[in-house]
N, C-alpha and C positions, 0 to 999 in steps of 0.2 A: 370506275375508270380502270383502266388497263397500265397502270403505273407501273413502273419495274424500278425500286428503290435500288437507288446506288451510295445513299450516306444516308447518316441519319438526320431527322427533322429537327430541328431546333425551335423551341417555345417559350417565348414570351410574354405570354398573353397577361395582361393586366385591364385585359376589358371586357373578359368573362369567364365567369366562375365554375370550369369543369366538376359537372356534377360526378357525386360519386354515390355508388349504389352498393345499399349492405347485403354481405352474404348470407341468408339465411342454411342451416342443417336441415339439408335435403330426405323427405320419409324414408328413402330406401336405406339411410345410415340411423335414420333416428327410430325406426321401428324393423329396421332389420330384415325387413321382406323388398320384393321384388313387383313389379306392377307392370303392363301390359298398357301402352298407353297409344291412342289414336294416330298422333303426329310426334316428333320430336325434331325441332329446327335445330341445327347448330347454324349460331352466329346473329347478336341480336343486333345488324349493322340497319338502316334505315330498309333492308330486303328485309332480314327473319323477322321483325319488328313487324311491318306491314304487312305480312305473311301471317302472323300468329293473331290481328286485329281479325282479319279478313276471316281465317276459319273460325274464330270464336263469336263475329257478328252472325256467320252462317251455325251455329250449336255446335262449334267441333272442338273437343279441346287439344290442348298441345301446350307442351316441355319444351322452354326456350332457353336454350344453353350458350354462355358466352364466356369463354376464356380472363375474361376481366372483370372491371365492374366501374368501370368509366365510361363517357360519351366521348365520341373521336376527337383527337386532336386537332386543330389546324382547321382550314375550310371546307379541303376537301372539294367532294361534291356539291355545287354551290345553285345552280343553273336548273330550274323546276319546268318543265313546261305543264302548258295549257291542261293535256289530258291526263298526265299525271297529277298535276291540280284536283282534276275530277275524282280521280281515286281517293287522292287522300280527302278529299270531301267526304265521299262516303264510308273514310274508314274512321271519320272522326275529329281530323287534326287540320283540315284547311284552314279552318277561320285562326286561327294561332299562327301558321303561317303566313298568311295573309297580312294579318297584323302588325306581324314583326319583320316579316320580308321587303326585299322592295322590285318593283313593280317595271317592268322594261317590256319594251315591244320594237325599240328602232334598232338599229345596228349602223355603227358607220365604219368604212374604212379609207382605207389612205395608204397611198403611196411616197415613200419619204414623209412628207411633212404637209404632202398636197391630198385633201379630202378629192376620192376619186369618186365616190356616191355614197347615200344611204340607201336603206330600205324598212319598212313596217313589216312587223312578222304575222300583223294579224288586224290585216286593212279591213275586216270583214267582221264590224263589232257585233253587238247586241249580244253576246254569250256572258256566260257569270266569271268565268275566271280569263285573265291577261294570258299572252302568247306566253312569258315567262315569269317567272318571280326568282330575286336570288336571295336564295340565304344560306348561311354555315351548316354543313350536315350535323353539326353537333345541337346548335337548335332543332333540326329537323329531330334527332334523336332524342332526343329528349324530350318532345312532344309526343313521340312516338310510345317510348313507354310509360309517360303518365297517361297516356290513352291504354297502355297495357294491366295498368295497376286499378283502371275504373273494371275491366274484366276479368280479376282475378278468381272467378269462379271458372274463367274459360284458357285463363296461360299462366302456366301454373313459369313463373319469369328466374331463373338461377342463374345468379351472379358467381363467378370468381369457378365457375365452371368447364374443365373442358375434356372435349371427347379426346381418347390416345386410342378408341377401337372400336370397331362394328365388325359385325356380324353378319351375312343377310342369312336367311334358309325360308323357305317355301310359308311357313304360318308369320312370321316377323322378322326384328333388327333387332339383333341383338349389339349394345350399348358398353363400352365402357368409360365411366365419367370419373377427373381425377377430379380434387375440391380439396381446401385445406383440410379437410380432415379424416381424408385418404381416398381410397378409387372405392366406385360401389356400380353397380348396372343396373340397368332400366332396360325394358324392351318397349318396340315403339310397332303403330302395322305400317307406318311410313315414316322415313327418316331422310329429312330435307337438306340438304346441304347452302345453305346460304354461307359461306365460312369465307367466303372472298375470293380477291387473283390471287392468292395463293394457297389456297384450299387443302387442307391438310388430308381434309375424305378423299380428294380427288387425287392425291399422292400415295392416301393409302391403298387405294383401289388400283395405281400404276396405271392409270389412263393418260393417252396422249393431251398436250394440251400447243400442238406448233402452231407457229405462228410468225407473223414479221415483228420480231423489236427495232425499232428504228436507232438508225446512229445517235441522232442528236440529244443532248442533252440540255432539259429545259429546268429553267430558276422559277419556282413558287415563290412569292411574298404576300405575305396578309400584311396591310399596313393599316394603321389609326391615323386620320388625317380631317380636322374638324372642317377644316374650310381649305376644298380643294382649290387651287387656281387653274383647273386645269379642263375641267369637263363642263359641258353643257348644266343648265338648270334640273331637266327633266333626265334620269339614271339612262345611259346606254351602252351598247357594247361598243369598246372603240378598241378597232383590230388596223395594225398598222404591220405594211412590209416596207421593210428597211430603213426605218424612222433615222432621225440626224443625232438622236439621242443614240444610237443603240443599229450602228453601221451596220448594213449586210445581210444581218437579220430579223426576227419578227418579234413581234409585241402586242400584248391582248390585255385589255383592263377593264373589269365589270367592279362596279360599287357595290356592296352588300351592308345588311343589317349594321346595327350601332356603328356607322361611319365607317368600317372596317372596307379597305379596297384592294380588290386581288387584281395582283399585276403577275404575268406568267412572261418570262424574255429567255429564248432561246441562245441557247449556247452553244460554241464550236463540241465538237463531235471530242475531241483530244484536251478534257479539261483535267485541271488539277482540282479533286472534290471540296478538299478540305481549303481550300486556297477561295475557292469562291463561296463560300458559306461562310466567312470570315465579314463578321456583323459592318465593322467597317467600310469592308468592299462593297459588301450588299447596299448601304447606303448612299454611298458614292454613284452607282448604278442606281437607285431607283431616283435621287435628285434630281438625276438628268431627266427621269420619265416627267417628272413632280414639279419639274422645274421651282422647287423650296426644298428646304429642309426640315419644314416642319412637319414633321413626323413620326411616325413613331413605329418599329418593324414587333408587330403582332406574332407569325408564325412564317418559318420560310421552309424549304425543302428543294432538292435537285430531285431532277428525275427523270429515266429513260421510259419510255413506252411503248406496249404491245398489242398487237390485234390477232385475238386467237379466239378458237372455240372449242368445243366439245364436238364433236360429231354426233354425240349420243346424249340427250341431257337425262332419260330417265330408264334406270336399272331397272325394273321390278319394282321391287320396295324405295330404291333410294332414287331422289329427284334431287337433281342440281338448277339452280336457280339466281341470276341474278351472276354479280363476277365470279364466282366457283365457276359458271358455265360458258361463260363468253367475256372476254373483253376486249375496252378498243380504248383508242386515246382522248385524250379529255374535252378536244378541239370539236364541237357539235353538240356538247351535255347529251352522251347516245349512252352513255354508263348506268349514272342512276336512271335516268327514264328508263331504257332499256330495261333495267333490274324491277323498274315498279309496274312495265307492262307483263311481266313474267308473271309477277304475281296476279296481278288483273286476270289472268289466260287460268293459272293452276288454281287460285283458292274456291271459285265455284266447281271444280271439276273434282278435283278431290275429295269435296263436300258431298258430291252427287255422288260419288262410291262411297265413303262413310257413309252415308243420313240416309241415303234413297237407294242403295242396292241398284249403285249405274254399273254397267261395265266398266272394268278396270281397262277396254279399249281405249276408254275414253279419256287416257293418259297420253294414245298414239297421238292424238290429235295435238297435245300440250307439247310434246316433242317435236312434230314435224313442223308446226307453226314458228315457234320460239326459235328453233336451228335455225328459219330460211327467214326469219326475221333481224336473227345474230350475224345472217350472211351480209343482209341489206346492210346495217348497221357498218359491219367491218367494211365493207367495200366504200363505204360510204367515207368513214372515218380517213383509211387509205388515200383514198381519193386526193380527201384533206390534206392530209400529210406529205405527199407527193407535189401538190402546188406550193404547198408553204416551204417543203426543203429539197429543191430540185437536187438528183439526182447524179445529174451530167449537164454539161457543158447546152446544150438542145435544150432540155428541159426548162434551164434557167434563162435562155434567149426565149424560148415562147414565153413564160412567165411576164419575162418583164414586160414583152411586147403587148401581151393583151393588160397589161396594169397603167399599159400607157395610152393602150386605146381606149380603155373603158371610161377617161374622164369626159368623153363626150359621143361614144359608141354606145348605145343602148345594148348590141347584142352581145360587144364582148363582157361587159358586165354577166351574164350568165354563164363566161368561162371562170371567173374567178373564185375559186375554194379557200375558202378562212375557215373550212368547218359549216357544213348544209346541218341547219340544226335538226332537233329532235322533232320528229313525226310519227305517228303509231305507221307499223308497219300497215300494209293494207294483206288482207288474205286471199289466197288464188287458190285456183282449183274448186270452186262452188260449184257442185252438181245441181243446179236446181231444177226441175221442172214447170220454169214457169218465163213468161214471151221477155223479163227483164232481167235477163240476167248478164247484159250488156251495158247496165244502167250506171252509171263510175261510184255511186255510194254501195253498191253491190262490195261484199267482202271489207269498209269503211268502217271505222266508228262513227256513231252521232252526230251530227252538227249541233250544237246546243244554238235556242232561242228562248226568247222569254214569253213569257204564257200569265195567264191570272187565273184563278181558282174561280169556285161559284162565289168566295164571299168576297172574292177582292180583291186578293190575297195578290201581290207581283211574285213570283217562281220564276223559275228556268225548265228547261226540259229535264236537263240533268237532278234534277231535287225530287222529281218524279219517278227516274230510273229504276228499277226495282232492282234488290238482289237475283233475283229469276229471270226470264226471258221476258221481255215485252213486246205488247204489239203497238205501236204508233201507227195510229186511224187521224184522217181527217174526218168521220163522220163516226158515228156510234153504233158500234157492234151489238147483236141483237144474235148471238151463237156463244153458248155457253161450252167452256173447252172442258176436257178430263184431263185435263195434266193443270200445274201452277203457271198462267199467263197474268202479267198485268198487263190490263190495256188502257192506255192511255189515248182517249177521244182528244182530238184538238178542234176546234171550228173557229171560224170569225164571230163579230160580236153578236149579231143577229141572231147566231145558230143555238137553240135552247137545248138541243138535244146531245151535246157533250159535254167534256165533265172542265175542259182548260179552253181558254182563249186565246188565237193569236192576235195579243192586241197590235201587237207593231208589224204584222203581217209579214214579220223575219221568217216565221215557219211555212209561209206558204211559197214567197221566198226558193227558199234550201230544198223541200219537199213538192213532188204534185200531187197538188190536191185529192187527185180521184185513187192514189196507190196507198199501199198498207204495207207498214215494215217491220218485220220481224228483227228482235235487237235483243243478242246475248247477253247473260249474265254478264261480262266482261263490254259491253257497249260495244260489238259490232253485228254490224247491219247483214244476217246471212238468209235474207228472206224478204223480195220483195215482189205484191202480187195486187191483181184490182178486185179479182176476187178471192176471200178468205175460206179457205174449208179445213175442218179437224186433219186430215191426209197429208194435205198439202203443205199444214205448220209443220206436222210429226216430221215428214221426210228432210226437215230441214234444221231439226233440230239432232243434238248431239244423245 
C-alpha cells in the first residue's frame, strides 16, 4: 500500500506472537570468498517472499535479504483476492490461508447511518477460491517463509541483513550487505528490489518516484472484540460516508483472523499526531464505531497516502517489483494484489532467461505490462480517493447527491467509489493472427471451474494450470508440439477421449466449446483459435 508514515505505530498486540527469525553467518563472511549468484531479492515482505517461492519451484535459486528478522507489525495488508488466492495456491501457501483467513464476498455501504445497498463480489460461483479472504500480512508472512525453509536447497533466506550498495556493470550486480558481523558482497546476474514504498535501491539509484499524497489523514486500529454487536452473522465489508458516529467523514471495517477487526476513520487534514494516537482517544472513538467498550486496541497507526509509480520498473539487471515500483492507497486492496500480480508476470520470465536461454527482451514485456497495469490501479485508487474526500465545494454537492440517489437509483449506485476492488489487469495490444481476437477473455486471466479426473477425482481448472503455457481444448489434441505445452482436454461426461470433465457444465458455461485457448505461465488467456497449429501457438507466445 502506498502509506506515507507521519508517526509512529504503536503495539499492543497480545493476541499474536510475532515470530522472530535467527540470523545465521552468511558463506561469504564464513569462508571468505565471494559467489556469483542467479537472483538476489532485497526485502523478504509477502513480495520478495513469493518471489523467491515462485523462481525456486521453477529450479532458480536466489538470496533473499531482509533488513530485520521479524514478520510485520500491525495488519497491514489484510484484503487477498480471488486471483491472488490462485497464486499463492501454486506457490504453496493457500490452504493455510484459507484456513486461518476469513472468507467475504458481500460489501455494504451507507450513507449516515442509512444502508444505501450491497453488492456480491463474485455472484458467479463454482471456482476454488472466494472473491476475498482477509487476514494479517504478518500470517501471510509467515506462511510465506515456512514455505521458504521447505526450499532451502533453492533460497538460500538471511535475516538481520541489509543491502547499503549495488553495483550494476554489463556481466552482474554487484552487492553490498551489512550483518552483525560487518559488510561483506555477493554478486547476483539479477538483483530484485522488492524493498517497499520507500525503497532504499530506488533512492540509491535517484529515480523519480511523483505522485499525488493526499491531504487527509486516516486512523488505523486492529481491535480484539469476541462478540461484536455490530456486524452481520456472515464477515463483510462495511464502508460508511458520514456515519453519526464519526460526523463528516468516512469509515471502513473488515473482520480478520482470531477475532481481530480493522477499523480505518479518516481524519481532518490539520491534526495534532501525537494527540490522536493517545490510547484513550482512540478508544473513545472507536466505542462510538463498536457501539461497547469491550474491547481491546491490538495495533493502531495514522497515516497519509500516495499513488505514484516508476516510469521504468526494469534497469538491466535490476527489477523493481511490487511497492519499490508503484503504490496507491489502501482503499481497493490494489497494494498487495497488485505486488503479487508482478510477481505472477516476472518469476516465469526470468526463469525462461535463466533455465532456457529466452531473450532478456522478454523483460520489455514484464515492464510495459506492470507500468500500464500500475497506471490502471493508480487511476483507479485516485478515483477512490476523490469520491471519498471531495475536493471543493462541487465535488462534495455531487457526492452527496448521488449517495442520496442511489438508495433507490439503480444507476447512481455505479457512481459511487468506496474503492473498486482488486481485479488483474486485463492485457492490450495482442497482435494475434487469428478471426478472435475481439473475444473479451482475449488478453484475461482464466475463469476457474471445477472439472473431475479419470478416477473421480473433484479438481478446479486451476489445480491443473501448469508452471508453462497451457492449451485449454474442449476436445483432445492429437499434435504433438516442440516446445513445453500442457494441454488440458476438457469434455462433458459422455466424451471418453479427454483427460477432465465438466461435470457442472460451468466450463462450457465461461468457454465455447469448439475454441482452444492458449494460457501463460502467469494464467493469461494470449491465444485463442478453432484451429490449432505449431506457427500459430509460437507466434503467440513470448
Amino acid at each position: 500500500m502506498g502509506l506515507v508514515a507521519v508517526n509512529r505505530e504503536i503495539n499492543f498486540s497480545k493476541n499474536y506472537s510475532y515470530k522472530e527469525f535467527p540470523y545465521k553467518t552468511p558463506p561469504e563472511i564464513l569462508k571468505g570468498s565471494q559467489k556469483t549468484y542467479p537472483v538476489v531479492i532485497v526485502g523478504a515482505g509477502p513480495i520478495g517472499l513469493s518471489l523467491a517461492i515462485d523462481l525456486a519451484q521453477r529450479g532458480i535459486k536466489s538470496v533473499l535479504l531482509d533488513d530485520n528478522n521479524i514478520v510485520s507489525t500491525g495488519s497491514r495488508a489484510i484484503c487477498w483476492a480471488k486471483r491472488t488466492l490462485e497464486i499463492f495456491d501454486r506457490l504453496g501457501v493457500a490452504s493455510k490461508m484459507m484456513a486461518k483467513g476469513i472468507t467475504w464476498e458481500k460489501g455494504r455501504l451507507f450513507n449516515g447511518d442509512q444502508e444505501v445497498f450491497s453488492f456480491n463480489l463474485l455472484p458467479d460461483k463454482g471456482q476454488k477460491f472466494p472473491a476475498f479472504i482477509n487476514l494479517q500480512q504478518y500470517y501471510v508472512e509467515e506462511y510465506l517463509i515456512e514455505r521458504c525453509f521447505e526450499l532451502e536447497d533453492y533460497i538460500d533466506l538471511r535475516f538481520s541483513s541489509e543491502v547499503i550498495d549495488h553495483e550494476q556493470n554489463k556481466e552482474n550486480v554487484d552487492i553490498t550487505v551489512s550483518c552483525p558481523e560487518g559488510d561483506y558482497g555477493l554478486k547476483s546476474l539479477y538483483f530484485i528490489a522488492c524493498d517497499g514504498a520507500e525503497s532504499p535501491t530506488r533512492k540509491r539509484m535517484n529515480l523519480s518516484f511523483d505522485g499525488e499524497v493526499f491531504d487527509e489523514h486516516f486512523l488505523i486500529v486492529d481491535i480484539f472484540m469476541e462478540t461484536p454487536p455490530f456486524v452481520s452473522d456472515r464477515p463483510e465489508r462495511w464502508f460508511w460516508f458520514s456515519p453519526t458516529f464519526h460526523e463528516g467523514q468516512s469509515a471502513l471495517l473488515h473482520k480478520q483472523a482470531e477475532n481481530i477487526y480493522r477499523i480505518d476513520l479518516q481524519l481532518e487534514e490539520n491534526i495534532d499526531k501525537k494527540k490522536e494516537l493517545d490510547p484513550e482517544r482512540v478508544r473513545k472513538r472507536i466505542n462510538k464505531v463498536v457501539k461497547s467498550n469491550n474491547f481491546e486496541i491490538d495495533w493502531m497507526s495514522i497515516y497519509k497516502f500516495k499513488c505514484a509509480s516508476l516510469d521504468k520498473m526494469v534497469f538491466d539487471r535490476i527489477i523493481f517489483v511490487g511497492d519499490s515500483a508503484h503504490v496507491v492507497s489502501p482503499f481497493g486492496a490494489r497494494g498487495g494484489n497488485g505486488g503479487m500480480h508482478d510477481v505472477d508476470n516476472l518469476g516465469w520470465k526470468l526463469a525462461s532467461i535463466l533455465k532456457n536461454n529466452a531473450s532478456v527482451k522478454i523483460l520489455d514485456s514484464y515492464n510495459d505490462e506492470r507500468i500500464e497495469a500500475a497506471k490502471e490501479n493508480i487511476s483507479n485508487s485516485s478515483r477512490a480517493t476523490n469520491f471519498m474526500t471531495p475536493k471543493n465545494k462541487m465535488a462534495k454537492v455531487f457526492r452527496d447527491q448521488v449517495l442520496d440517489l442511489a438508495t433507490s437509483n439503480q444507476f447512481s449506485r455505479k457512481l459511487i467509489n468506496s474503492g473498486r476492488l482488486s481485479v488483474p489487469f486485463k492485457l492490450g495490444g495482442l497482435k494475434l493472427d487469428n478471426e478472435y481476437k475481439d473475444d473479451p477473455l482475449l488478453g484475461s486471466v482464466y475463469i476457474d471451474f471445477p472439472i473431475l479426473d479419470r478416477k473421480g477425482n473433484r479438481l478446479f481448472l486451476t489445480d491443473v494450470i501448469a508452471n508453462s503455457y497451457n492449451l485449454l481444448s474442449f476436445s483432445k489434441m492429437k499434435i504433438e508440439f516442440p516446445f513445453d505445452l500442457n494441454i488440458i482436454s476438457v469434455g462433458e461426461e459422455n466424451n471418453q477421449d479427454v483427460d477432465f470433465l465438466d461435470f457442472e457444465g460451468k466450463g462450457l458455461e465461461r468457454y465455447t466449446v469448439d475454441l482452444n485457448y492458449l494460457i501463460r505461465p502467469d494464467g493469461y488467456i494470449v491465444g485463442i483459435f478453432k484451429e490449432v497449429n505449431i506457427k500459430t501457438l509460437e507466434r503467440c507466445m513470448l
